[in-house]
Backbone bond lengths (Angstrom), bond angles and torsions (degrees), N, CA, C in turn:
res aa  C-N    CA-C-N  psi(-1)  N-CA   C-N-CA  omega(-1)  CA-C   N-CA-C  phi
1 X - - - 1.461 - - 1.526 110.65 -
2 X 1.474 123.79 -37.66 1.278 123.60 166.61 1.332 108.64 -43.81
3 X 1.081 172.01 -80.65 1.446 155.82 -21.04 1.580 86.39 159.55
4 X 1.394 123.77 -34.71 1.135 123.90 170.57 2.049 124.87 -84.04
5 X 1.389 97.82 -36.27 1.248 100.19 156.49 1.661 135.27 -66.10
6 X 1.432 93.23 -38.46 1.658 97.37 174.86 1.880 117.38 -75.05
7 X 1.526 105.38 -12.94 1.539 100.97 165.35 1.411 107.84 -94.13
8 X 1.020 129.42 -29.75 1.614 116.19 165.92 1.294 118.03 -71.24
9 X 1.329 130.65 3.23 1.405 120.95 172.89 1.677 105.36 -96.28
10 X 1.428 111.12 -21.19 1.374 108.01 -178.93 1.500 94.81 -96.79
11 X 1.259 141.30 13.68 1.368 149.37 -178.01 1.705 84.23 -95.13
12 X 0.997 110.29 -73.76 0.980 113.05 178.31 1.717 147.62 -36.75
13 X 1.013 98.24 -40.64 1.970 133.61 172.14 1.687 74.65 -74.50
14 X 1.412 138.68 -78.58 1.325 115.21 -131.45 1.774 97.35 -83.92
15 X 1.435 122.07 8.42 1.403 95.55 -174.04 1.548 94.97 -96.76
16 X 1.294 117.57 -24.74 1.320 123.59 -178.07 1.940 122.78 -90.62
17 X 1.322 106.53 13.50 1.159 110.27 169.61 1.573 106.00 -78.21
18 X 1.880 81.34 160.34 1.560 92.59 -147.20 1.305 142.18 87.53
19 X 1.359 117.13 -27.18 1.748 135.46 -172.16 1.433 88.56 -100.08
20 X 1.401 122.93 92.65 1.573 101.02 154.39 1.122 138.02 -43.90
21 X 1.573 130.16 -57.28 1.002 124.88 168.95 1.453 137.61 -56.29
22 X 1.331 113.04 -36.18 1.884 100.33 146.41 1.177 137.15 -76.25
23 X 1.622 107.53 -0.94 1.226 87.81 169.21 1.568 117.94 -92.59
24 X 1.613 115.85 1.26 1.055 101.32 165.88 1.721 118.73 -82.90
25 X 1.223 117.67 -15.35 0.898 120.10 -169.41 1.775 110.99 -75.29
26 X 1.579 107.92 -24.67 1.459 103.07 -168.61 1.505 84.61 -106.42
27 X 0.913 143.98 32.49 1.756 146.67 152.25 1.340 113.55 -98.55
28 X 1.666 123.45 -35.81 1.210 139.60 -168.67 2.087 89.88 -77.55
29 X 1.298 98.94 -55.09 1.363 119.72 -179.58 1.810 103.57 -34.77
30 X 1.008 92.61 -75.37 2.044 110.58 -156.26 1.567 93.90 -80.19
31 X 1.658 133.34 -18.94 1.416 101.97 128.10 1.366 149.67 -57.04
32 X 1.460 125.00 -40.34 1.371 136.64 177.32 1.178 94.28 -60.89
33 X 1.600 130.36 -58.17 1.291 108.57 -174.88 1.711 131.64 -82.72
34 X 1.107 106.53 -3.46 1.485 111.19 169.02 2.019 117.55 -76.56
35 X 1.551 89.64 -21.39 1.336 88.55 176.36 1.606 107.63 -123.03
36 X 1.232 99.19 46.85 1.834 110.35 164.45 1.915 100.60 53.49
37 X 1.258 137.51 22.95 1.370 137.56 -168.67 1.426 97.31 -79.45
38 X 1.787 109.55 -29.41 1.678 110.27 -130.42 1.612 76.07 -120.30
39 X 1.009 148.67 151.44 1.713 160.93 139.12 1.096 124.96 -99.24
40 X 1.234 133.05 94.02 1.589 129.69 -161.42 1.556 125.60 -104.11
41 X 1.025 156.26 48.37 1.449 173.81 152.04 1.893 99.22 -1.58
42 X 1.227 119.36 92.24 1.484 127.65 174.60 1.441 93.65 -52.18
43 X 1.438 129.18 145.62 1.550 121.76 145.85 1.550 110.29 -137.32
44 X 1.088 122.83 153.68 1.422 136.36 179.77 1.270 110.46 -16.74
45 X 1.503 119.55 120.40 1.444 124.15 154.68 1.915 92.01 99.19
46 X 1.572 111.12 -138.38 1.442 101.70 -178.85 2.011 107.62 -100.15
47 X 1.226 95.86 5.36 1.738 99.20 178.78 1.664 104.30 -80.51
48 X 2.036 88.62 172.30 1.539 103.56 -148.30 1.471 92.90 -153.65
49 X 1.468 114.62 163.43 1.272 118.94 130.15 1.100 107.35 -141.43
50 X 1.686 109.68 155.87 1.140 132.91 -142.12 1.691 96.42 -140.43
51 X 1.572 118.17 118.06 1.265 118.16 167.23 1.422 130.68 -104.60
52 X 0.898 134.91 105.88 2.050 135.60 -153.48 1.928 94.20 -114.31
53 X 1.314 99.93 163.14 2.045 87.52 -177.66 1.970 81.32 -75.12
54 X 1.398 134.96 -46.31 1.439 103.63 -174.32 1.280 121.10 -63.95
55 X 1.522 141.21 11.59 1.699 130.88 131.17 1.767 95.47 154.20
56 X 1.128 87.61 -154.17 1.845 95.16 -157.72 1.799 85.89 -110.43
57 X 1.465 95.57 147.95 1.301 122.84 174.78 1.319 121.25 -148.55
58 X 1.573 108.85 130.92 1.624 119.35 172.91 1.469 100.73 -101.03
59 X 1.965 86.79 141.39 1.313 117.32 171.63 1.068 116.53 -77.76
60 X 1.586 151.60 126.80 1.044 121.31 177.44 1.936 102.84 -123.83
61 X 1.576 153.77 60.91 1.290 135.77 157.22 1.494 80.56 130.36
62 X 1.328 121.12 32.16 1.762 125.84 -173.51 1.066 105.09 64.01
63 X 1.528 149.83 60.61 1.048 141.52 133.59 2.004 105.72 -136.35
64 X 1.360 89.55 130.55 1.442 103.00 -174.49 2.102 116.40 -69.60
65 X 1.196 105.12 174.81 1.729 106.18 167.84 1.748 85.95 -121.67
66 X 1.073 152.26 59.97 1.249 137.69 152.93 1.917 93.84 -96.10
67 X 1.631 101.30 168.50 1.460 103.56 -179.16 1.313 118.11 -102.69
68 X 1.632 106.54 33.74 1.501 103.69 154.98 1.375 127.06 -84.80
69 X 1.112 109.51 156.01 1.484 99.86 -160.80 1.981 118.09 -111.14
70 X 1.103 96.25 26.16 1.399 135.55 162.42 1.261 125.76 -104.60
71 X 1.691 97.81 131.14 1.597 91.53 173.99 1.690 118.79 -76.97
72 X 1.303 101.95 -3.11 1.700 110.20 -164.55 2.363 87.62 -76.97
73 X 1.149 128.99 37.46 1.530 106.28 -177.38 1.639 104.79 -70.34
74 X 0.870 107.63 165.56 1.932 108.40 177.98 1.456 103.09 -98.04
75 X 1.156 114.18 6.09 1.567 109.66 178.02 1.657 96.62 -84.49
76 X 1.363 127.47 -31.34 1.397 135.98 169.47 1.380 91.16 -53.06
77 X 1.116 111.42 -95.24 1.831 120.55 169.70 1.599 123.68 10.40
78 X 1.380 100.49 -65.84 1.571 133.98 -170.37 1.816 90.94 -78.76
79 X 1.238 121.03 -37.07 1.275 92.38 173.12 1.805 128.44 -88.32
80 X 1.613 98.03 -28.68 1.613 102.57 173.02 1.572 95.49 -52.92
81 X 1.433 110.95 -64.31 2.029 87.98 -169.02 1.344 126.78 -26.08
82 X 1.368 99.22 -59.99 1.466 114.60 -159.25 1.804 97.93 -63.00
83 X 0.853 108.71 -43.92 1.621 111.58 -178.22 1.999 107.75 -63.34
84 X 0.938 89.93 -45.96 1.796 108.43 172.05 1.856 89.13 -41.12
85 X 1.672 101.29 -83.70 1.404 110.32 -164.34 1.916 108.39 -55.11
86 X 1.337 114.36 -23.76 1.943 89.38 164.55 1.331 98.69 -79.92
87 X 1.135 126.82 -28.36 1.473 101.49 -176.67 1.529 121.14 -51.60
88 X 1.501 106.41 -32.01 1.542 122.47 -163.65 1.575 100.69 -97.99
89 X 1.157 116.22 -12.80 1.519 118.18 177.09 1.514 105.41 -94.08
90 X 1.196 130.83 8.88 1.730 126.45 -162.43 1.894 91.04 -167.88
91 X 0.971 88.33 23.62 2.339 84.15 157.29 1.659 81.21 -120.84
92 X 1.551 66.68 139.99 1.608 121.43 158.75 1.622 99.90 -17.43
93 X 1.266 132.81 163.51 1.648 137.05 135.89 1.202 111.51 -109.14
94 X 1.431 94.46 124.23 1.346 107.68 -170.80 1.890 114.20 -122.30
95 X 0.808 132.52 101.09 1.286 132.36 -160.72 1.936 120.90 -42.76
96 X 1.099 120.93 145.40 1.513 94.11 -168.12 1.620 123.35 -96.63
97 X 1.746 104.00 20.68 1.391 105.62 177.17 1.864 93.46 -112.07
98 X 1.132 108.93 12.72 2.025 109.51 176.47 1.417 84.96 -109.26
99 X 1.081 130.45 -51.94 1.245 145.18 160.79 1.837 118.24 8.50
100 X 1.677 87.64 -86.61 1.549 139.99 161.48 1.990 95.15 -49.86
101 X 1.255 135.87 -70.32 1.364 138.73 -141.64 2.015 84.80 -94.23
102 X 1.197 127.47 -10.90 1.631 108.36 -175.42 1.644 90.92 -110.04
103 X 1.552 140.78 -8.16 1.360 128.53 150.94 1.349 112.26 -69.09
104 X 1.699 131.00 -43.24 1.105 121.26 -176.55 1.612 107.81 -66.21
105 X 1.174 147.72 -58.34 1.787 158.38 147.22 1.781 69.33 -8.68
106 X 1.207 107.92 -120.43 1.707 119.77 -142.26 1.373 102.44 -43.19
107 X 1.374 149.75 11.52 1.031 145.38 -157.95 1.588 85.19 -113.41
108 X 1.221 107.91 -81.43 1.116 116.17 -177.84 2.100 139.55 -62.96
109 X 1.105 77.03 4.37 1.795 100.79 163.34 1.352 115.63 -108.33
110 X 1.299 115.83 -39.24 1.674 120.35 160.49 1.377 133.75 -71.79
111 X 1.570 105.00 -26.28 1.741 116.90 175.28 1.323 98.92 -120.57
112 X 0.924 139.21 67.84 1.417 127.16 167.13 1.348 117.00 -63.42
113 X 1.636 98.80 123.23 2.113 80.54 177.27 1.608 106.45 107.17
114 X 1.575 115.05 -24.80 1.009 150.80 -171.89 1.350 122.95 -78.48
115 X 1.686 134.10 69.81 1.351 110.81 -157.83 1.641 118.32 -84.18
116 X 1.282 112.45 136.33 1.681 120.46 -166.12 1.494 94.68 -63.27
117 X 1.143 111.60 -50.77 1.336 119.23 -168.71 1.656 97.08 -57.64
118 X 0.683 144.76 -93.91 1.743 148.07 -155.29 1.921 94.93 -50.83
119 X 1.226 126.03 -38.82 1.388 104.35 175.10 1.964 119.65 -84.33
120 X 1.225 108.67 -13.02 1.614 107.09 129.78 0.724 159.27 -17.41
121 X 1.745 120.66 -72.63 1.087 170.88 -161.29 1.932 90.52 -85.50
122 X 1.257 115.87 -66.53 1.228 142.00 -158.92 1.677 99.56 -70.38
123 X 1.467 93.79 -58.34 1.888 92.24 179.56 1.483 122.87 -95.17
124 X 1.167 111.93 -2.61 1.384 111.93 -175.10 1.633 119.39 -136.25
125 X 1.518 111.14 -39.21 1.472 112.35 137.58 1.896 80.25 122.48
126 X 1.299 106.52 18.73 1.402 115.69 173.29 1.617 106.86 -108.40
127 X 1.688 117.44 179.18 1.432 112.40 134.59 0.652 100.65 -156.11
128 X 1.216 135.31 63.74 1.612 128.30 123.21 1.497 111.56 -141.44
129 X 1.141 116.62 159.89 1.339 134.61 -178.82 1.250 128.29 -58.46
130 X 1.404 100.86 -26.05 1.769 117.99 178.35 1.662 99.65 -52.12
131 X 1.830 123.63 -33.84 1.164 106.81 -138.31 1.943 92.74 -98.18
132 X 1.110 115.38 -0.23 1.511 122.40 -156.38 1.965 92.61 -108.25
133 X 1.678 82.57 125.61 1.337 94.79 -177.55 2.148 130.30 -71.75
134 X 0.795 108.05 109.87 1.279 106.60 -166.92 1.357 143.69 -4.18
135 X 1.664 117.57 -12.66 1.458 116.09 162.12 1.235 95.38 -92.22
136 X 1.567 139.50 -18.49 1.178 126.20 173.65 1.425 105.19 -53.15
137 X 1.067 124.74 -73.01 1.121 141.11 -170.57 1.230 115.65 -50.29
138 X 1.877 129.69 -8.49 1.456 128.63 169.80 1.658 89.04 -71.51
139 X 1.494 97.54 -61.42 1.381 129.54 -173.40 1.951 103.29 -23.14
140 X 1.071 106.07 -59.54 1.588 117.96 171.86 1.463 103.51 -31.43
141 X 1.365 89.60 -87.24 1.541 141.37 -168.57 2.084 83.49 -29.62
142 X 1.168 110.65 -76.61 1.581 119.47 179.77 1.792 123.72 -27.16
143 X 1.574 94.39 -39.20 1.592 109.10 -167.30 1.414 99.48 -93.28
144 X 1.668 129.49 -47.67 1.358 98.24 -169.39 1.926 102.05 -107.71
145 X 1.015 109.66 36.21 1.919 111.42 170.01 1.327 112.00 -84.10
């Protein structure tokens, strides 16, 4: 789970780059929880509870009951990680050259005509797959299946 939390926090940073305000919030976040501040309790669906030393808070559909008065709180934050990291602690293992060969298959039955390489190139500043680090590559794998 270690190893799983620390890639969902940079899962995290990269979906929210650009957004200042979450990104302070999921920095504020993946400190509290790296240093045990933050207690995060997954619950059914996208709800949470969330324990901070200023008190316990339910998540309820991504919006918190703490009395900030922003939706940017890191207790939101603190819970996408943690939910991120079971996700990443309970997928499949999947090797990263089947990985690589089931984006090229769905790539190429869905884009036909479509070169992988130039939308690569285009979105990521690569072309080829070798160079994209493995949640990228779920991440791929997710959008054109």
């Amino acid at each position: 789970m270690n190893q799983a939390i620390h890639t969902a926090i940079e899962t995290a940073k990269q979906k929210v780059a650009g957004n200042a305000a979450w990104t302070r919030s999921v920095e504020k976040a993946a400190a509290a929880l790296l240093n045990g501040e933050l207690i995060v309790t997954v619950l059914a669906g996208n709800d949470g509870l969330v324990s901070s030393p200023r008190g316990c808070y339910h998540i309820r559909h991504g919006f918190c009951d703490c009395p900030a008065t922003v939706n940017h709180c890191y207790h939101v934050s603190g819970l996408r990680i943690v939910s991120l990291a079971d996700e990443l602690a309970t997928a499949p293992v999947v090797s990263r050259p089947a990985l690589i060969a089931d984006i090229k298959a769905a790539w190429s039955r869905n884009f036909p005509g479509v070169s992988l390489a130039d939308e690569l190139l285009r979105r990521f500043r690569v072309n080829t797959l070798d160079y994209l680090a493995e949640d990228m590559l779920r991440g791929v794998l997710a959008v054109c299946a």
